[in-house]
C-alpha positions, -999 to +999 in steps of 0.1 A: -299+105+060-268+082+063-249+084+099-220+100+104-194+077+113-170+095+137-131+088+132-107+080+153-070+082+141-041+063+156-005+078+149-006+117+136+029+122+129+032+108+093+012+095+067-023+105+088-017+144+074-028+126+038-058+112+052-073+142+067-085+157+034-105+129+024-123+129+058-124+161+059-146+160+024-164+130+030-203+136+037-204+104+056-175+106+083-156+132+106-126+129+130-134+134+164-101+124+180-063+114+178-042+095+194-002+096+192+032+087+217+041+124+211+025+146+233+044+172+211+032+160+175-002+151+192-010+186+204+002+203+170-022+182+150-051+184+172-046+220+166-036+222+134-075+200+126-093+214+158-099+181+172-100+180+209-101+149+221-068+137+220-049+108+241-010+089+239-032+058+249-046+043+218-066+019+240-093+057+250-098+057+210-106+018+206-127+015+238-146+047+231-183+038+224-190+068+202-165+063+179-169+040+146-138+035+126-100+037+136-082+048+111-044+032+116-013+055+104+009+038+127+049+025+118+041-009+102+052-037+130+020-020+154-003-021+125-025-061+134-020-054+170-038-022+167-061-031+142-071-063+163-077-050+194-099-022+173-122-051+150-123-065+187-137-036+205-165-033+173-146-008+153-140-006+116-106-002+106-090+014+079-049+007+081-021+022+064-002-001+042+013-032+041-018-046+061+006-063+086+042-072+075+038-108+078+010-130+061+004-147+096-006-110+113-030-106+081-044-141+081-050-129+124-066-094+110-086-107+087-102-134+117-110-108+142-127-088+113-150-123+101-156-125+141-164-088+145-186-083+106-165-053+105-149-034+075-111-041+070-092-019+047-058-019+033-051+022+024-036+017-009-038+050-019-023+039-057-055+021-065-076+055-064-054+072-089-073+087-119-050+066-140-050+034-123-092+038-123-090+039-164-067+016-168-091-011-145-121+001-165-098-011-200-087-040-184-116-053-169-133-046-206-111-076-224-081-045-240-053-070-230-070-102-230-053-127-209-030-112-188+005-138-186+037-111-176+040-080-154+068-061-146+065-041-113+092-019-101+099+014-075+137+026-075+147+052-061+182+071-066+196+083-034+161+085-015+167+067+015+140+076+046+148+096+072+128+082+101+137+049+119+105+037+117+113+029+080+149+013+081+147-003+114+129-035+109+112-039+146+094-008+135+089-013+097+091-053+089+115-046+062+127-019+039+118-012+002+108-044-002+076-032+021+080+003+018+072+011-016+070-024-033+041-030-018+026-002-034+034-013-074+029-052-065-004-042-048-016-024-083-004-046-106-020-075-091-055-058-089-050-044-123-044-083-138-073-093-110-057-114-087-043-142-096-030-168-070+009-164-063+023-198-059+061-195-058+079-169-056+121-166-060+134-139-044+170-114-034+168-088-006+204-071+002+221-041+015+242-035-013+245+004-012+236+017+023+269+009+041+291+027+012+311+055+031+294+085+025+266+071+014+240+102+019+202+109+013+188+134-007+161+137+014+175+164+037+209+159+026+220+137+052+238+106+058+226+068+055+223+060+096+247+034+107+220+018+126+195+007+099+191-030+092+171-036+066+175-038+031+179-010+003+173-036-030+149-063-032+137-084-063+111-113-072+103-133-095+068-148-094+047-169-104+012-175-103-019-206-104-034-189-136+001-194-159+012-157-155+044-146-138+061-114-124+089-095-119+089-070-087+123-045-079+124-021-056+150+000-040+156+031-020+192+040-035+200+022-068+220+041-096+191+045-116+172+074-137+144+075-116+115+098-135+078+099-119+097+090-084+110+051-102+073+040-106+061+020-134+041-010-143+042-030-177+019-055-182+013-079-211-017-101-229-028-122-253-041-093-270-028-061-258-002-044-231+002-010-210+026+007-196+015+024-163+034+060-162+024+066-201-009+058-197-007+042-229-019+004-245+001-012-267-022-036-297-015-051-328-041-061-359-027-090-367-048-090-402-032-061-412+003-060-397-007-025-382+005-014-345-017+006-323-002+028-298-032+046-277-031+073-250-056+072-222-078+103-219-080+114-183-104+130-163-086+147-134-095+140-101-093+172-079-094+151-045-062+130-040-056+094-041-049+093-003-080+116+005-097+093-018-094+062+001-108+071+032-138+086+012-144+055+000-140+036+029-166+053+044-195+051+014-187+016+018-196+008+055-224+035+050-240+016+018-230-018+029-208-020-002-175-044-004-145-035+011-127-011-013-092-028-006-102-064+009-077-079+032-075-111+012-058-090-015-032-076+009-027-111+022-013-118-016+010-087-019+022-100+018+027-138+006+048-124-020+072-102-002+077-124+027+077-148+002+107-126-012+127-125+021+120-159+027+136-171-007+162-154+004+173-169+036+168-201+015+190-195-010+160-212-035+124-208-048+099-213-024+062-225-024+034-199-010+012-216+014 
C-alpha cells in the first residue's frame, strides 16, 4: 500500500478552495494543515475542511517533519521564496501558477528542486481539462502534422480583479499578461510540444483602466486608482523549430468575450484546431474535400483544478515525471517577461 503523503497548504484565502477537492479525492494524499496571514480567513478554512493544525507562519508547515508536500496558493511575487525554502526543508511542492514571475526565480526553483530530488509542479489546471487531454492525444498522434502558427488569446470585457494581490505588481509580477496569459500560452505550447522560444516582440499598456468611470463587473465596482499594472498585453513569438505565435490578453478590452475570452487556434502542415470548438480542421488534397471534425468527449466529473493535485500526488507516489515540469513554465515565463521586456525596449528581443 502506497503512503499517504500529508499536505500542507500555504495561503487559503483564494485559489487553495479549488485544490481541496482533488486532495480531498486523491487515495494517495490528505491535508493535515494550513497556513495563512489572516488569522480570520485561516480559522474559517480550517473549519470549513476540519483541519486543525493551522499557523500565520509558513516556516511551522515547511519545517514540519511529518509533512510531505506544500502545496503553494500564495499571491504570485511569494511563490520561489516559498517554494525554495520548502524543496530546501525536503518538501515537494506543488505551486499555483505562473511558477515565479520572473525566469530568474524559476531558473532558482528549479536548482533547489535538482539539489533536493524533489517534485516541482506548476498547477496549470488548463492542461487537465477533458478537452485539452483529447486534443494532446490527436496531436501527439500526427492530426496536424507539423505544428508552424498558434494563436493564443484571454480577453476579458470589463473583468478586472478585485484583490490587490492581482493589480499591484509587488504582489502579482504583472497583470493579464501573468494572470490569465499564462494560462493559454502555457497550453498551447504543451499542445504543439514545446518548442524553444527564441525572440519574442512584445506591447504591455494600460490603455483602459484609468478611463473615468472605468468599473468592474465583478462586484460592480470601480477600477482602483492604485493599480499599476497593465490591463492589455500582446506577443509575437517565435520559436527554434520555425513556428511562431501570437499571445493577447486583457482584463477589460471591448471585446465579445464567449467561454470567459479563451481560445487557442493552432495550425499544421496537415491539419488545425480550434480549442473552444473542440473541432480539427483537414483537407484531402486529392480530392479537394474539407473535413471539419468534432471531438467526442468523455466528461470528467473531477475538475481540472482538483485534477492536478491528484495527479501530482500519483506522481511522487509512482515515481512518475512531473505532470507540469518546471522547465516548461520557465518557457511560458521567458515569453511573458520576454513580453514586458520588449516593451521597455521599444524592439524584439532575444530569449536567453
Amino acid at each position: 500500500m502506497s503512503k499517504i503523503l500529508k499536505v500542507g497548504v500555504v495561503g487559503v484565502g483564494g485559489i487553495a478552495h479549488t485544490h481541496m477537492p482533488g486532495w480531498e479525492k486523491s487515495d494517495l494524499a490528505e491535508v493535515v494543515a494550513g497556513s495563512d496571514v489572516s488569522e480570520e480567513i485561516l480559522a474559517k478554512w480550517g473549519k470549513e475542511n476540519n483541519v486543525s493544525n493551522l499557523s500565520t507562519r509558513m516556516e511551522d508547515l515547511i519545517n514540519d517533519p511529518d509533512i510531505d508536500i506544500i502545496d503553494v496558493c500564495t499571491p504570485s511575487a511569494y511563490h520561489a521564496p516559498i517554494s525554495i525554502a520548502a524543496l530546501k526543508a525536503g518538501k515537494h511542492v506543488i505551486c499555483e501558477k505562473p511558477l515565479a514571475p520572473t525566469p530568474e526565480e524559476v531558473r532558482a526553483m528549479i536548482a533547489a528542486r535538482d539539489e533536493s530530488g524533489k517534485y516541482l509542479m506548476t498547477a496549470q489546471h488548463m492542461r487537465f481539462h477533458e478537452l485539452s487531454q483529447s486534443f494532446k492525444r490527436e496531436i501527439d498522434n500526427g492530426q496536424l502534422g507539423h505544428i508552424y502558427h498558434g494563436r493564443a488569446w484571454w480577453l476579458r470585457r470589463a473583468a478586472y480583479p478585485t484583490r490587490a494581490s492581482f493589480w499591484m505588481k509587488k504582489h502579482s509580477g504583472g497583470g493579464p499578461c501573468i494572470d490569465i496569459g499564462v494560462h493559454v500560452l502555457d497550453l498551447a505550447l504543451w499542445l504543439m510540444g514545446n518548442p524553444k522560444p527564441v525572440t519574442v516582440s512584445g506591447i504591455s499598456r494600460t490603455q483602459l483602466a484609468d478611463k473615468p468611470g472605468m468599473f468592474s463587473s465583478w462586484g460592480g465596482g470601480p477600477v482602483p486608482a492604485e493599480h499599476d499594472v497593465e490591463d492589455f498585453a500582446a506577443g509575437f513569438v517565435r520559436f527554434e523549430n520555425g513556428a511562431t505565435m501570437i499571445v493577447e490578453t486583457s482584463w477589460i478590452l471591448h471585446h465579445q468575450a464567449p467561454d470567459d475570452g479563451r481560445q487557442i487556434w493552432l495550425y499544421g502542415e496537415d491539419g488545425g484546431i480550434v480549442y473552444n470548438d473542440a473541432m480539427i480542421y483537414k483537407t484531402n488534397y486529392a480530392t479537394k474535400q474539407l473535413y471539419n471534425t468534432k471531438l467526442e468527449l468523455t466528461s470528467d466529473p473531477i475538475k481540472p483544478h482538483a485534477r492536478e493535485c491528484m495527479e501530482f500526488a500519483r506522481a511522487i507516489s509512482e515515481g512518475l515525471p512531473s505532470p507540469v515540469p518546471a522547465e516548461q513554465s520557465l518557457q511560458v515565463m521567458q515569453i511573458l517577461d520576454g513580453i514586458y521586456r520588449s516593451t521597455a525596449l521599444g524592439a524584439e528581443i532575444r530569449l536567453d
